[in-house]
N, C-alpha and C positions, 0 to 999 in steps of 0.2 A: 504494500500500500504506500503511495506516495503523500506527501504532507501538503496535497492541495486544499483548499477551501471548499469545505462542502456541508449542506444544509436543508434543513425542511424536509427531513424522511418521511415518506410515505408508501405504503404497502398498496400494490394492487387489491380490488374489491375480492380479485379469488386466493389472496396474497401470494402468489407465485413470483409477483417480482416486485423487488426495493428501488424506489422512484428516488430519488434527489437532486440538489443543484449541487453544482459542482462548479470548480476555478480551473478543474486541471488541464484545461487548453487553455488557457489565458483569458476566457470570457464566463461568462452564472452562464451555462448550460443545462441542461435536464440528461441524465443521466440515469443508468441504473443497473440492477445484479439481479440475477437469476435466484431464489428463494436458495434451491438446492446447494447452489455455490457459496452463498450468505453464509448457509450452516457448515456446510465443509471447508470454509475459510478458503475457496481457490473460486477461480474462474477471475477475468476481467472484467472491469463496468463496460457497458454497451452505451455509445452515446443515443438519445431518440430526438432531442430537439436541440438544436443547432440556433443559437443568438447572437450573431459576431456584427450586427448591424450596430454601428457608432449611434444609431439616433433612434434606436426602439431596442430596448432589451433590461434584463433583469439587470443587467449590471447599474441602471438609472436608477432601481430603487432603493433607497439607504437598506443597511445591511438588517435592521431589527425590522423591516416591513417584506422581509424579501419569505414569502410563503410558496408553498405547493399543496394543490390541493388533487386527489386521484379521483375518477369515478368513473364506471362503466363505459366508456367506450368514448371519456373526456377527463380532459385536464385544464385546471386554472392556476396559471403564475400573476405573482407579480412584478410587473414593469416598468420602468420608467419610460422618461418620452426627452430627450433634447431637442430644443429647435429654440431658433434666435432670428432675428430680424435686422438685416439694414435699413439705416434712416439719413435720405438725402436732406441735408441743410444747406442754405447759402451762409457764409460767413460773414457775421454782421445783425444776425437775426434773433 
């Protein structure tokens, strides 16, 4: 196991598999392990959802808002949103 950041465990509804976010590619991704592997202590995380977008992804949301939630055939994270605006001035005004 490496020492990335990871958080907001959650079990599938048939718990066959352990849902979390994760740091370990450089971005809060949705990750997870196989139940059987959890208990045998082997197998790799599998990544399922992919967030490497600079202006919509979990990595926007501060770390104590940052949830996972599992259910039947849906998931809800949370994420942030960046966006900023340019503002043309005359100078003088």
């Amino acid at each position: 196991m490496d020492d990335s950041w990871e958080a907001a465990p959650q079990w599938s509804p048939d718990g066959e598999i352990l849902y979390f976010i994760s740091a370990r590619d450089g971005h809060r991704c949705v990750w997870a392990r196989r139940a059987r592997d959890v208990k045998a202590g082997s197998g790799e995380p599998f990544a399922v959802a992919h967030f490497h977008d600079a202006r919509r992804s979990p990595n926007g949301a501060p770390f104590h808002a940052t949830d996972l939630f599992v259910g039947a055939g849906q998931m809800a994270i949370s994420m942030g949103e960046l966006s900023g605006s340019v503002y043309m001035i005359k100078p003088g005004n």
